[in-house]
C-alpha positions as CSV (number, residue, x, y, z in Angstrom):
1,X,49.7,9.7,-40.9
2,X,47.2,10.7,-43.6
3,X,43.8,8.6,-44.4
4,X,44.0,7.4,-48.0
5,X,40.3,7.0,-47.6
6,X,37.5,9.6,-48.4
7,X,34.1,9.5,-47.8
8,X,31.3,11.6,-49.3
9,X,27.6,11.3,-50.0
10,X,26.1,11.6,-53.6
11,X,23.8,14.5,-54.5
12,X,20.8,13.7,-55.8
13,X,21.6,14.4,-59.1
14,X,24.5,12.0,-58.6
15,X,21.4,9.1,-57.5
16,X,19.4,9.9,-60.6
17,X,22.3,9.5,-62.9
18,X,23.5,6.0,-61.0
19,X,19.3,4.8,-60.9
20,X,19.3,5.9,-64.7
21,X,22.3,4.1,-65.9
22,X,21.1,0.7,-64.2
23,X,17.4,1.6,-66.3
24,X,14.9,-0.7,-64.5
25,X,11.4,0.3,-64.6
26,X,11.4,1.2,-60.8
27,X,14.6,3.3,-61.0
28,X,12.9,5.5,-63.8
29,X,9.8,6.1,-61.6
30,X,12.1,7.0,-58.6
31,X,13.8,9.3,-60.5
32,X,10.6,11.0,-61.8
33,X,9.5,11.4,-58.3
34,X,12.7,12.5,-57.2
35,X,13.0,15.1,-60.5
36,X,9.6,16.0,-59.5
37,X,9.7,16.4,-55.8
38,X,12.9,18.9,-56.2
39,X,14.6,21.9,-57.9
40,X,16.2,19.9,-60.7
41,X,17.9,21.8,-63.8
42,X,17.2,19.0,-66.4
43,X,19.9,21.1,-68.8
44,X,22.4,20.4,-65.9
45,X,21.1,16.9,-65.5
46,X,21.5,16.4,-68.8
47,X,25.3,17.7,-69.4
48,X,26.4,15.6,-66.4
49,X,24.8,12.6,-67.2
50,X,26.3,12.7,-70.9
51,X,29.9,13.3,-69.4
52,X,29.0,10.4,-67.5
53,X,27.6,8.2,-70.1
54,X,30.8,8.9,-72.3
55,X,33.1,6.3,-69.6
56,X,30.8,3.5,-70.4
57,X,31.7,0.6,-72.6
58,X,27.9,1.8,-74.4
59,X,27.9,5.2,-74.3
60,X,24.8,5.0,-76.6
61,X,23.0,3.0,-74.7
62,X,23.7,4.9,-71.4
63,X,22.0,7.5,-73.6
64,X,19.1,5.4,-74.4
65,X,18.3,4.9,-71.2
66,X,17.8,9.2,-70.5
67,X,15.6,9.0,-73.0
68,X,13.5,7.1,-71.4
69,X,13.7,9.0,-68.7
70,X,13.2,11.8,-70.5
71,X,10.0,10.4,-72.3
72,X,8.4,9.7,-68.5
73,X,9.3,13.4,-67.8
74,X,7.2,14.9,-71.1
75,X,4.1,12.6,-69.9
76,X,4.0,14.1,-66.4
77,X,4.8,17.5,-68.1
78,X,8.1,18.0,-66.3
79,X,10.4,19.2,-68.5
80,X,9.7,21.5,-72.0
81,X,8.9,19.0,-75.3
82,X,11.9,20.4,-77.0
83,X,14.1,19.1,-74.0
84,X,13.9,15.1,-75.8
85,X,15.3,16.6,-78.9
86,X,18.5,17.7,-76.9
87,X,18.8,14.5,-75.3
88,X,18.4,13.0,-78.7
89,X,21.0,14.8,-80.3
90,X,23.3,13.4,-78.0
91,X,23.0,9.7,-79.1
């Protein structure tokens, strides 16, 4: 008999996405700690979280919410100043 059930764990990329869709204050400022604290490619970031963003009922405002995150990034100098232009573009 095969198990129809699967368990895995998300990746942290996977936990910044999920704490960025929801968009409270506190689940920006874990993620910036989080982005911070490890080896994040925000270009990757960015692609998955768009694929993402494009199964919600607001894909906009999915996107909305990374630039925020993004913003919170450029003040503690964490990712290049063109990088809010790319997530721009993607509204």
């Amino acid at each position: 008999m095969t198990n129809p059930f699967y368990l895995g764990a998300l990746n942290l990329q996977d936990l910044i996405i999920t704490k960025i869709f929801r968009g409270t204050r506190v689940d920006v400022v874990d993620c910036v700690a989080a982005f911070a604290a490890y080896d994040i490619n925000p270009e990757e970031l960015l692609k998955r979280y768009a694929e993402a963003a494009n199964y919600d009922l607001n894909p906009k405002k999915m996107i909305q919410n990374f630039i925020i995150f993004t913003e919170a990034l450029l003040e503690k100098g964490k990712v290049p100043d063109d990088f809010l232009n790319k997530v721009a573009a993607r509204k």
